[in-house]
C-alpha positions as CSV (number, residue, x, y, z in Angstrom):
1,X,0.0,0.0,0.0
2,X,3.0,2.2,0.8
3,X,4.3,1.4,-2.3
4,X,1.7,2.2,-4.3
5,X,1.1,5.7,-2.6
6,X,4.5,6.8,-3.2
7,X,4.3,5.9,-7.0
8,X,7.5,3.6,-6.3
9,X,5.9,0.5,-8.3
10,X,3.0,0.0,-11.0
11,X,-0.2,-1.0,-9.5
12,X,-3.5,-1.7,-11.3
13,X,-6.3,-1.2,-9.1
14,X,-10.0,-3.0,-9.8
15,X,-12.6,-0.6,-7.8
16,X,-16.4,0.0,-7.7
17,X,-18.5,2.2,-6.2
18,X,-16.8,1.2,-2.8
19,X,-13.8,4.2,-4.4
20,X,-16.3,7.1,-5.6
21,X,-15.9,8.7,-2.3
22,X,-12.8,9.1,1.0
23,X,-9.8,7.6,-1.6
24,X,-7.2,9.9,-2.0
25,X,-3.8,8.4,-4.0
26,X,-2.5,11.3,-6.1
27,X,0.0,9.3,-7.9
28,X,-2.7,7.2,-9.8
29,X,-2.0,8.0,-14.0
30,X,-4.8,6.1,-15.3
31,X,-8.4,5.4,-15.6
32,X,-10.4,3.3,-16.8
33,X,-14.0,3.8,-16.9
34,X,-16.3,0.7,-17.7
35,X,-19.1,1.4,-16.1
36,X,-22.4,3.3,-17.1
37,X,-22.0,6.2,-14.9
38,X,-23.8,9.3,-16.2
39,X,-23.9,11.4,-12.7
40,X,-22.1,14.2,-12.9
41,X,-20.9,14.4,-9.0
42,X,-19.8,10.7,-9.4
43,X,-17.9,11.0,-12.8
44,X,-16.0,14.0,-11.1
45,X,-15.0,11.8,-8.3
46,X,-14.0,9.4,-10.0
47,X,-11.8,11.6,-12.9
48,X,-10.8,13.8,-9.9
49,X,-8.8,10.7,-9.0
50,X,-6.2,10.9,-11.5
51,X,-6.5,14.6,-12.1
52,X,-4.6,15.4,-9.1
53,X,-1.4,16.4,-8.6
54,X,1.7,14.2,-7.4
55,X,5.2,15.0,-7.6
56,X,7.1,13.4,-10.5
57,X,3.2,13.3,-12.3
58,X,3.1,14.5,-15.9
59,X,-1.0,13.1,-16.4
60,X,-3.5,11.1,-16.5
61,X,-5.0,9.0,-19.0
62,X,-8.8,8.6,-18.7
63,X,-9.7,5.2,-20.9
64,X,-14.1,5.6,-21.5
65,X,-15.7,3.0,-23.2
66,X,-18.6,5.0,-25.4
67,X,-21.2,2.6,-26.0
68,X,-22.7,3.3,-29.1
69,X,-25.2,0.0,-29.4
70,X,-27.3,0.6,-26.7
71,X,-29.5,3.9,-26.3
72,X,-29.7,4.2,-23.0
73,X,-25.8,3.8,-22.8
74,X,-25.1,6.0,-26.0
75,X,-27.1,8.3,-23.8
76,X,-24.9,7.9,-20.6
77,X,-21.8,8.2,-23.0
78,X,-23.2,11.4,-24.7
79,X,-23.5,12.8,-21.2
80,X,-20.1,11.7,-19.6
81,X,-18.4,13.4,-22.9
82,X,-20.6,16.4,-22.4
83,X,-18.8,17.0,-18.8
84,X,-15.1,16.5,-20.4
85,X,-16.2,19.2,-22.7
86,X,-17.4,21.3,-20.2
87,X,-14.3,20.7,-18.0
88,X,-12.1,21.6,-20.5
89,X,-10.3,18.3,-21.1
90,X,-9.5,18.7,-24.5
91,X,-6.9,15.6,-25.5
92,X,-10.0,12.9,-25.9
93,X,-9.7,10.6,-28.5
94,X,-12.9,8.2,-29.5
95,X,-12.3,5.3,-30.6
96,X,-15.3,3.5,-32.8
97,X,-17.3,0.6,-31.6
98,X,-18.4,-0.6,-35.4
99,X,-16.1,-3.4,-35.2
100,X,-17.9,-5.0,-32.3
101,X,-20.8,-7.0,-33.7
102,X,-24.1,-8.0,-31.3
Protein backbone atom coordinates (compact mmCIF):
# COMPACT_ATOMS: atom_id res chain seq x y z
CA UNK A 1 0.00 0.00 0.00
CA UNK A 2 2.97 2.22 0.82
CA UNK A 3 4.27 1.40 -2.31
CA UNK A 4 1.73 2.20 -4.28
CA UNK A 5 1.14 5.69 -2.60
CA UNK A 6 4.55 6.77 -3.22
CA UNK A 7 4.34 5.90 -6.98
CA UNK A 8 7.45 3.56 -6.33
CA UNK A 9 5.85 0.47 -8.25
CA UNK A 10 2.97 -0.01 -10.98
CA UNK A 11 -0.19 -0.97 -9.46
CA UNK A 12 -3.49 -1.72 -11.32
CA UNK A 13 -6.32 -1.17 -9.12
CA UNK A 14 -10.02 -2.98 -9.75
CA UNK A 15 -12.63 -0.62 -7.82
CA UNK A 16 -16.35 0.01 -7.72
CA UNK A 17 -18.54 2.17 -6.24
CA UNK A 18 -16.80 1.25 -2.83
CA UNK A 19 -13.79 4.23 -4.40
CA UNK A 20 -16.28 7.07 -5.62
CA UNK A 21 -15.90 8.66 -2.27
CA UNK A 22 -12.84 9.12 1.04
CA UNK A 23 -9.85 7.63 -1.56
CA UNK A 24 -7.17 9.91 -2.01
CA UNK A 25 -3.77 8.35 -4.03
CA UNK A 26 -2.46 11.25 -6.14
CA UNK A 27 -0.05 9.26 -7.86
CA UNK A 28 -2.67 7.25 -9.84
CA UNK A 29 -1.99 8.00 -14.05
CA UNK A 30 -4.75 6.13 -15.26
CA UNK A 31 -8.37 5.36 -15.56
CA UNK A 32 -10.38 3.32 -16.80
CA UNK A 33 -13.99 3.80 -16.89
CA UNK A 34 -16.27 0.71 -17.69
CA UNK A 35 -19.12 1.43 -16.08
CA UNK A 36 -22.42 3.28 -17.14
CA UNK A 37 -22.03 6.17 -14.92
CA UNK A 38 -23.84 9.34 -16.20
CA UNK A 39 -23.90 11.36 -12.68
CA UNK A 40 -22.12 14.23 -12.87
CA UNK A 41 -20.94 14.40 -8.98
CA UNK A 42 -19.81 10.75 -9.45
CA UNK A 43 -17.93 11.04 -12.79
CA UNK A 44 -16.03 14.01 -11.05
CA UNK A 45 -14.97 11.83 -8.31
CA UNK A 46 -13.95 9.36 -9.99
CA UNK A 47 -11.85 11.57 -12.90
CA UNK A 48 -10.84 13.81 -9.88
CA UNK A 49 -8.80 10.74 -8.99
CA UNK A 50 -6.19 10.93 -11.50
CA UNK A 51 -6.54 14.58 -12.07
CA UNK A 52 -4.58 15.40 -9.12
CA UNK A 53 -1.36 16.37 -8.58
CA UNK A 54 1.73 14.20 -7.36
CA UNK A 55 5.17 14.98 -7.60
CA UNK A 56 7.11 13.40 -10.53
CA UNK A 57 3.24 13.25 -12.30
CA UNK A 58 3.13 14.53 -15.85
CA UNK A 59 -1.00 13.08 -16.39
CA UNK A 60 -3.46 11.10 -16.48
CA UNK A 61 -4.99 9.01 -19.04
CA UNK A 62 -8.76 8.61 -18.65
CA UNK A 63 -9.69 5.22 -20.95
CA UNK A 64 -14.07 5.61 -21.54
CA UNK A 65 -15.72 3.04 -23.19
CA UNK A 66 -18.56 4.97 -25.35
CA UNK A 67 -21.23 2.55 -26.03
CA UNK A 68 -22.69 3.31 -29.07
CA UNK A 69 -25.18 -0.04 -29.43
CA UNK A 70 -27.32 0.65 -26.72
CA UNK A 71 -29.48 3.87 -26.26
CA UNK A 72 -29.65 4.23 -22.99
CA UNK A 73 -25.85 3.80 -22.81
CA UNK A 74 -25.06 5.99 -26.00
CA UNK A 75 -27.13 8.33 -23.75
CA UNK A 76 -24.86 7.88 -20.62
CA UNK A 77 -21.80 8.23 -22.98
CA UNK A 78 -23.20 11.37 -24.75
CA UNK A 79 -23.51 12.80 -21.22
CA UNK A 80 -20.07 11.70 -19.65
CA UNK A 81 -18.45 13.39 -22.86
CA UNK A 82 -20.59 16.43 -22.37
CA UNK A 83 -18.78 17.01 -18.83
CA UNK A 84 -15.10 16.52 -20.43
CA UNK A 85 -16.20 19.25 -22.66
CA UNK A 86 -17.36 21.29 -20.21
CA UNK A 87 -14.26 20.72 -18.02
CA UNK A 88 -12.13 21.56 -20.51
CA UNK A 89 -10.27 18.34 -21.12
CA UNK A 90 -9.54 18.74 -24.45
CA UNK A 91 -6.94 15.64 -25.52
CA UNK A 92 -10.00 12.89 -25.91
CA UNK A 93 -9.68 10.55 -28.50
CA UNK A 94 -12.95 8.25 -29.48
CA UNK A 95 -12.29 5.27 -30.60
CA UNK A 96 -15.32 3.49 -32.79
CA UNK A 97 -17.29 0.59 -31.60
CA UNK A 98 -18.37 -0.60 -35.37
CA UNK A 99 -16.11 -3.41 -35.17
CA UNK A 100 -17.93 -4.99 -32.26
CA UNK A 101 -20.81 -6.99 -33.65
CA UNK A 102 -24.14 -7.96 -31.29
Amino acid sequence: KAEFRKGEKNFVIIATKIYDKGIDIPVIDAIILAGPVKAYHRLKQRVGRGVRIAEGKRNCIIVDFFDSRNKYLYNHSGERFAYYRDESYTDIKVVSSKWLTT
